[in-house]
C-alpha positions as CSV (number, residue, x, y, z in Angstrom):
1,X,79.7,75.3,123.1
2,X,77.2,77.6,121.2
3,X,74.6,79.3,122.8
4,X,70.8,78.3,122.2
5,X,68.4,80.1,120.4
6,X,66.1,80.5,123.1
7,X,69.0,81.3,125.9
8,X,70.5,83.5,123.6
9,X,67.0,85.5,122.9
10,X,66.6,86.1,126.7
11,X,69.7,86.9,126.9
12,X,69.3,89.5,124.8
13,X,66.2,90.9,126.6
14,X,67.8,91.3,129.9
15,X,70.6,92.4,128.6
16,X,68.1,95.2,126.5
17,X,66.9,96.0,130.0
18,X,70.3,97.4,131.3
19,X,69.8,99.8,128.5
20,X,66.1,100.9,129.2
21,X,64.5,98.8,126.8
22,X,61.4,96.1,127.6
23,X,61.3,93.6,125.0
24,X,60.0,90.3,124.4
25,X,60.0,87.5,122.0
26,X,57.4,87.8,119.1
27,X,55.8,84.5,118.2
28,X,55.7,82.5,115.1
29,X,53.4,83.8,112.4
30,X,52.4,82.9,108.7
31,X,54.1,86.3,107.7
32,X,58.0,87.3,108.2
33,X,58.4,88.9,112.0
34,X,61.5,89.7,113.8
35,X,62.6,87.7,116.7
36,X,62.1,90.4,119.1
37,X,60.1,93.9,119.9
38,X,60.9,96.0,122.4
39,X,59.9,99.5,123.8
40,X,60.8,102.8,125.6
41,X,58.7,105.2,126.1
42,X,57.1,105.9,122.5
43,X,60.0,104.3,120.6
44,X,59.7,101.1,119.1
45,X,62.2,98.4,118.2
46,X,62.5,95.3,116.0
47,X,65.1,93.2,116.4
48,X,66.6,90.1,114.5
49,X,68.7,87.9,116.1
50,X,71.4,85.9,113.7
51,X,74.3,83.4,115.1
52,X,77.6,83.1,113.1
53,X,80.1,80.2,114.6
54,X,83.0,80.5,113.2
55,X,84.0,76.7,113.8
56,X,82.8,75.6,110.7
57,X,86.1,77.0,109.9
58,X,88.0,74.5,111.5
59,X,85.3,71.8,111.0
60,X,86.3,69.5,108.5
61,X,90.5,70.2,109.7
62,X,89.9,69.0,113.2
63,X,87.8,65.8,111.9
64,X,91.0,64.3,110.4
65,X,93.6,65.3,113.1
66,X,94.6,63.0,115.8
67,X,95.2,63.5,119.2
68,X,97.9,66.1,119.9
69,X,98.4,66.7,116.1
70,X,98.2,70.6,114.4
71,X,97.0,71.7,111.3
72,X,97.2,75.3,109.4
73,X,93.7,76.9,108.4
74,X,93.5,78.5,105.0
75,X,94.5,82.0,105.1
76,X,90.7,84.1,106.1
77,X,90.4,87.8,104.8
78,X,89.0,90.1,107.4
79,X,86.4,91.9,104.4
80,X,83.0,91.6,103.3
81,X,82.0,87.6,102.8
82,X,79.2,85.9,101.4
83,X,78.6,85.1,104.6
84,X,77.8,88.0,105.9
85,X,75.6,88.8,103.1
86,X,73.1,85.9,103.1
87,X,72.6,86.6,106.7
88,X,71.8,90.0,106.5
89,X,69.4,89.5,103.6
90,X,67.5,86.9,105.9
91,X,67.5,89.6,108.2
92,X,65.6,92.1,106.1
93,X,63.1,89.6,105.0
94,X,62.1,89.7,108.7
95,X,62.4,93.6,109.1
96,X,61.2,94.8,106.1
97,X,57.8,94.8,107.1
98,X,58.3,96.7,110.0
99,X,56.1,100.2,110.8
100,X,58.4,103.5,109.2
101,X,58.9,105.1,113.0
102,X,60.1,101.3,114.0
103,X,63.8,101.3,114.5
104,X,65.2,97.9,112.5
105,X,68.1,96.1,114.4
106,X,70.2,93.1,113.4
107,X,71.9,91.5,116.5
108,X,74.4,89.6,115.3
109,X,76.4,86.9,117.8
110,X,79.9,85.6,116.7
111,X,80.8,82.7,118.1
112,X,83.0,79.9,118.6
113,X,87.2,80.0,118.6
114,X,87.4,82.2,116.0
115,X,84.5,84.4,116.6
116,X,87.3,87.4,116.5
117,X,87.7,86.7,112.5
118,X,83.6,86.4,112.3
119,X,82.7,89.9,114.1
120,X,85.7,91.7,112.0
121,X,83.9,89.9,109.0
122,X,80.0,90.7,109.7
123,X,81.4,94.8,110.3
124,X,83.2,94.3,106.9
125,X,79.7,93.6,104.9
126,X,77.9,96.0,106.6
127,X,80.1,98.6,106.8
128,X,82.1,98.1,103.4
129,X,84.9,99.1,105.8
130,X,88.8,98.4,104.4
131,X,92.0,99.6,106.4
132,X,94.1,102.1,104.2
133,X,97.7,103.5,104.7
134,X,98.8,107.2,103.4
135,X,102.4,106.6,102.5
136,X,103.3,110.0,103.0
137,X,106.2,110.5,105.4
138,X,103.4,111.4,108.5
139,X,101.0,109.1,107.6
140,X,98.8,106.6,109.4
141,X,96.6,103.6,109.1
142,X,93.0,104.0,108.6
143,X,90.2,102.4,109.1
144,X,87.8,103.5,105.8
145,X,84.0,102.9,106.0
146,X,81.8,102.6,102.8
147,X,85.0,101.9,100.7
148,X,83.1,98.7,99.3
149,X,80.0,97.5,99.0
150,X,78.3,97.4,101.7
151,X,74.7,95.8,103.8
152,X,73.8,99.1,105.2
153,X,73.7,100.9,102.1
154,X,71.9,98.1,100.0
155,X,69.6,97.6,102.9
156,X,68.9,101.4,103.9
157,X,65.9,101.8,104.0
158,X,65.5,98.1,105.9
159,X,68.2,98.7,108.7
160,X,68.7,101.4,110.9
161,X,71.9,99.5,112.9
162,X,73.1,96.1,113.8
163,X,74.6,94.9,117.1
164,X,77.8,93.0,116.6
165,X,78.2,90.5,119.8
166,X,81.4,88.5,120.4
167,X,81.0,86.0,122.4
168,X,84.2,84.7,124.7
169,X,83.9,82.5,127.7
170,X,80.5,83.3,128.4
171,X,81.4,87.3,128.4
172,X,79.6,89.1,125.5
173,X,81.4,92.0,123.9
174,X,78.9,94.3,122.5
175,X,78.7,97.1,120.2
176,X,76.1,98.7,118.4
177,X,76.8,100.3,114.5
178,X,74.3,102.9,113.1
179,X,73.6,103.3,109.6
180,X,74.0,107.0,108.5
181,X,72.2,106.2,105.6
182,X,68.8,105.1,107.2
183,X,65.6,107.8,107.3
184,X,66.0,107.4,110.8
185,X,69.4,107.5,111.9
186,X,68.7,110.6,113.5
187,X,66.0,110.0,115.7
188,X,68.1,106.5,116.7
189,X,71.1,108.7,117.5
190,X,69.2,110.2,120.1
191,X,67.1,107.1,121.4
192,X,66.9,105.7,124.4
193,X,69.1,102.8,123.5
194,X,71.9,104.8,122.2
195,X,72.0,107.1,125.0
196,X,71.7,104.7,127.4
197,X,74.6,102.7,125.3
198,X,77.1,105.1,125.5
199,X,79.4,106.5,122.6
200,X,82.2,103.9,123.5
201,X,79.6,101.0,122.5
202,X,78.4,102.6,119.6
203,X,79.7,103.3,115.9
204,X,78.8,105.9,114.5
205,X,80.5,106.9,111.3
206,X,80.2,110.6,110.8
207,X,80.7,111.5,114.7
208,X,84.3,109.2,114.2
209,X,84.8,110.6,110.9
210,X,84.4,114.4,112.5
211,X,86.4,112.9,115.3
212,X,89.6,112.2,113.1
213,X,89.3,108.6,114.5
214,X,88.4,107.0,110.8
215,X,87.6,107.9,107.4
216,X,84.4,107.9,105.4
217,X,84.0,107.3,101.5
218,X,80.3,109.2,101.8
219,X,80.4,110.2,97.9
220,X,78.8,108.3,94.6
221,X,80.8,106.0,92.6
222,X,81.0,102.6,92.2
223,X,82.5,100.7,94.8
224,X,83.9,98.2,92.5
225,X,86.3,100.5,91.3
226,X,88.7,100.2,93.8
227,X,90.9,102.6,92.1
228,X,88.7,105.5,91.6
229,X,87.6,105.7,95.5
230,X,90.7,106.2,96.4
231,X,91.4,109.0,94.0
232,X,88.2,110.5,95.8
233,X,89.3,110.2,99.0
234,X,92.5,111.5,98.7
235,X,91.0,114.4,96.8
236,X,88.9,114.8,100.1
237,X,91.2,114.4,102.9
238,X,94.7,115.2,100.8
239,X,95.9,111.7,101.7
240,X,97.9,109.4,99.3
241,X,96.0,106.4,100.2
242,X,96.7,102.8,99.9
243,X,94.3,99.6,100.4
244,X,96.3,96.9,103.3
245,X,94.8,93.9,102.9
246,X,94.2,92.0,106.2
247,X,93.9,88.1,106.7
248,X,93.4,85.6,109.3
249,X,96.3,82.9,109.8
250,X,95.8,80.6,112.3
251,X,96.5,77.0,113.7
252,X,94.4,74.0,115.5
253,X,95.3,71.6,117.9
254,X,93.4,68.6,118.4
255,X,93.5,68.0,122.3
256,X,92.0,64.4,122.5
């Protein structure tokens, strides 16, 4: 069963309380307001709260099975969806408003029984992250961030990081991805929440990239051209790069 909208906001502000943060629910208004604001010390947060259940995947498959019966779901590519997108653009209607030393945060919940699909998904778009292969004889798989499109660079000057929250048997796994591209990605780096976080709850591109834990396409080109950023990023890290493509196969079961 999905979480509540209200549950699932005071959730959220105990849960910000582990981390040093007091927050509480904003109400409605005539203008565009995040869900949430909290504070620590003299930092300020906003903070959206979006739900994404993935059942509406299996939705109209388990409405036809009969008891004890199976079915295949249509193959799911683990990259940027549409999605992904129209949440996060609702999300910056409600942020955009926000004060310029405000730190903007999407919290994004994933849930239902393929919530593992939605999170990989919702990192996809705002990340324009794609796994990658060198096929020389050492080589290794990589994850590559900014290889596509991607939320946080569109949105920039809107988002300074987004929580990405799986939800599974009432346990939430959380973790927290900066944008390197936002005016304050610095200052966030060394917030409360971040340091209270921990670096194995948080992303943070450049530290992993410096880390030799992923890869970074942090250069100009259009991201369209799929061909042309990996000429780039083998010209930066002397790789001979491939794009893997990665999809979701999965089956239902319709218990009664």
């Amino acid at each position: 069963m999905n979480i509540g909208e209200e549950e699932l906001k005071q959730a959220i502000i105990e849960t910000l309380a582990n981390w040093g943060l007091s927050a509480h629910p904003v109400p409605t208004a005539a203008v565009k307001t995040p869900d949430l604001r909290a504070t620590a010390s003299d930092q300020h947060y906003a903070i959206e709260i979006k739900q994404r259940q993935s059942d509406r995947h299996s939705k109209d498959v388990f409405a036809n099975l009969q008891p004890e019966e199976s079915a295949s779901l249509a193959p799911l590519g683990i990259a940027r969806d549409t999605a992904s997108q129209s949440l996060t653009r609702s999300a910056v209607r409600q942020l955009r408003g926000e004060a310029p030393s405000t730190f903007r945060l999407l919290w994004v919940l994933c849930e239902g029984f393929d919530a593992d699909t939605d999170e990989e998904q919702a990192k996809a778009s705002l990340l324009g992250s794609q796994i990658v292969w060198c096929r020389r004889p050492d080589g290794k798989v990589y994850w590559c961030y900014f290889f596509g499109e991607s939320d946080f660079w569109r949105y920039r000057a809107d988002i300074d990081g987004a929580f990405v929250a799986t939800l599974r048997d009432s346990v939430a796994n959380i973790l927290l991805l900066l944008n390197p591209y936002s005016p304050r990605y610095e200052s966030l780096k060394v917030s409360t929440l971040v340091q209270n976080l921990g670096p194995d709850s948080v992303l943070d591109v450049p530290s992993d990239e410096a880390a030799g834990a992923c890869l970074w396409a942090d250069f100009e080109v259009d991201r369209r051209e799929t061909s042309m950023v990996l000429n780039l990023l083998n010209k930066k890290y002397g790789t001979d790069l491939v794009v893997m493509p990665v999809h979701r196969y999965a089956v239902v079961v319709r218990a009664q």
